[in-house]
LOFILO-497690 format. One line per 8 residues: their letters; for each residue x, y, z of N, C-alpha, C. Coordinates in steps of 0.2 Angstrom, whole numbers. Atoms other than C-alpha are relative to their C-alpha. Layout:
N
A = X Y Z X Y Z X Y Z  ... $
//
This chain:
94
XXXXXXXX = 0 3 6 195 159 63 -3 3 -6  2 -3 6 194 167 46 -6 -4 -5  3 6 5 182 159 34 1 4 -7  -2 -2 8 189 161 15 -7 -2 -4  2 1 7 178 165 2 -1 -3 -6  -1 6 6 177 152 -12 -3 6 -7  1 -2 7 177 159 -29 -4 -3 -4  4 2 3 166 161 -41 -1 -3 -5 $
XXXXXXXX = -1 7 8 164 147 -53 -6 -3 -4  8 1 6 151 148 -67 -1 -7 -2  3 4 1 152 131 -72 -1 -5 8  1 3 -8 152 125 -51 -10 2 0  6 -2 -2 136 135 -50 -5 -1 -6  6 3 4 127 128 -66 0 -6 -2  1 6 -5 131 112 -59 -7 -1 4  6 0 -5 121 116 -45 -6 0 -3 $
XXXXXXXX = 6 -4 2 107 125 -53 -2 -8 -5  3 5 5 107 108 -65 -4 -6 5  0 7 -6 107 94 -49 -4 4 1  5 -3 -6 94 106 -40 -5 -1 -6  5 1 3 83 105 -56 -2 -9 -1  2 5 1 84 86 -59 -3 -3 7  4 2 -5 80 84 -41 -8 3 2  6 -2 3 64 93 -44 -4 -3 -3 $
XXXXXXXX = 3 3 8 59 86 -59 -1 -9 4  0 8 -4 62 68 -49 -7 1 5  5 -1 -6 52 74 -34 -7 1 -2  6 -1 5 38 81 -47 -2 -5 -1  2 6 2 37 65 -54 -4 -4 5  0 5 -8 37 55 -37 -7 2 1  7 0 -3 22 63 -31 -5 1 -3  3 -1 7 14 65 -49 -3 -9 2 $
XXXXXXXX = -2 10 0 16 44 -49 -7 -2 6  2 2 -4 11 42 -30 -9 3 1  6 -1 0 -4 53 -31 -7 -4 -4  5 0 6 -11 46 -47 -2 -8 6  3 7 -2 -10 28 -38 -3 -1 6  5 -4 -4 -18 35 -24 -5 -1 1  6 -3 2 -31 40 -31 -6 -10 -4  0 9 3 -32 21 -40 -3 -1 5 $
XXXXXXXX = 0 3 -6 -31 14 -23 -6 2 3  7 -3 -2 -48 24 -19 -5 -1 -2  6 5 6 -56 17 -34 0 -4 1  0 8 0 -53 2 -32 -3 -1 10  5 0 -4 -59 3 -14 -4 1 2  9 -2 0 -75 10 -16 -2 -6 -5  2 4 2 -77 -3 -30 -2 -8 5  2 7 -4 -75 -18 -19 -4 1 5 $
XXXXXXXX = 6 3 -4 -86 -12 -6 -8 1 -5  7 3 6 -99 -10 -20 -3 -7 0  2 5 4 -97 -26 -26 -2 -5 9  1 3 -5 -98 -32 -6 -7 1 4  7 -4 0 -114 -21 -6 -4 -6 -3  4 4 4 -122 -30 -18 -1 -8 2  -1 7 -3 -117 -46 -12 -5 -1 6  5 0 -5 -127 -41 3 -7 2 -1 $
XXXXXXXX = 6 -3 4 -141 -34 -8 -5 -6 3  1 5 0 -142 -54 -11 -1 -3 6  0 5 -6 -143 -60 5 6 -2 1  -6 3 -5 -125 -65 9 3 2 5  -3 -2 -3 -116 -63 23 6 4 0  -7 -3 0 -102 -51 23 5 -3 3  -3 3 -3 -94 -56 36 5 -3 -2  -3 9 4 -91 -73 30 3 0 -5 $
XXXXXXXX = -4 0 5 -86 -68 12 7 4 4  -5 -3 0 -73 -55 19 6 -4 6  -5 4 -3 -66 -70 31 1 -8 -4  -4 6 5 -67 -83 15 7 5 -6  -4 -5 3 -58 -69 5 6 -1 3  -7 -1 -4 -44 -67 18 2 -10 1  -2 6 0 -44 -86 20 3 -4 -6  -2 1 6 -41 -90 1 7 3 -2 $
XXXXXXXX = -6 -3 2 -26 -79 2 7 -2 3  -3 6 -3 -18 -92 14 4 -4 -3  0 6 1 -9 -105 13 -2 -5 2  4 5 2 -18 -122 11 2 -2 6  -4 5 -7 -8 -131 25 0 4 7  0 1 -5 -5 -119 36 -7 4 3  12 0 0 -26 -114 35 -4 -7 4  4 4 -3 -29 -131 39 5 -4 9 $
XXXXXXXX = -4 2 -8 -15 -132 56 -4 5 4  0 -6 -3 -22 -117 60 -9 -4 4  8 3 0 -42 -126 60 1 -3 4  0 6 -5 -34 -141 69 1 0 7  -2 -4 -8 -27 -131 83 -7 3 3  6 -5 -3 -44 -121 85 -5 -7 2  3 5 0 -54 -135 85 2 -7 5  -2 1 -7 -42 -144 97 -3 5 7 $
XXXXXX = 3 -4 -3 -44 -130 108 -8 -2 4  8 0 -2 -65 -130 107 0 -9 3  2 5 -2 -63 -149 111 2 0 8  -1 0 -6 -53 -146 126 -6 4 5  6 -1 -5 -67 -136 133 -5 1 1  6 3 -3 -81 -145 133 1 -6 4 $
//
């Protein structure tokens, strides 16, 4: 099997060279973008255990804030099936 040749075609190939630049330019951005927020997302978690620092500077429990935290993020109802069931639970074994 022979394989032909495809002729040369200037604006075929400044086609190309244009899609191969906008896909650059995209990718560039992309991880321009993803890094920046990244980087955010590394601030901002170093600031909260700061602020979880201090809290424990005061005397509070970590612990318990970062399981009222997580609790408050809940839903109301199914936070309080969830207590009912545990609390059935502890009743059954005593």
């Amino acid at each position: 099997m022979t394989v032909v040749p495809m002729k040369s075609d200037p604006e075929f190939k400044l086609h190309n060279e244009k899609a191969t630049e906008s896909a650059a330019k995209e990718l560039q951005d992309f991880f321009a973008d993803y890094e920046a927020l990244d980087a955010q997302r590394s601030d901002v978690g170093r600031d909260m255990s700061d602020l979880l620092t201090v809290m424990k500077s005061k005397g509070y429990d970590v612990k318990a804030l970062r399981r009222a935290l997580r609790e408050r993020k809940r839903d109301a109802e199914e936070l309080r099936a969830e207590k009912e069931t545990a609390q059935m639970y502890m009743d059954l074994l005593r």
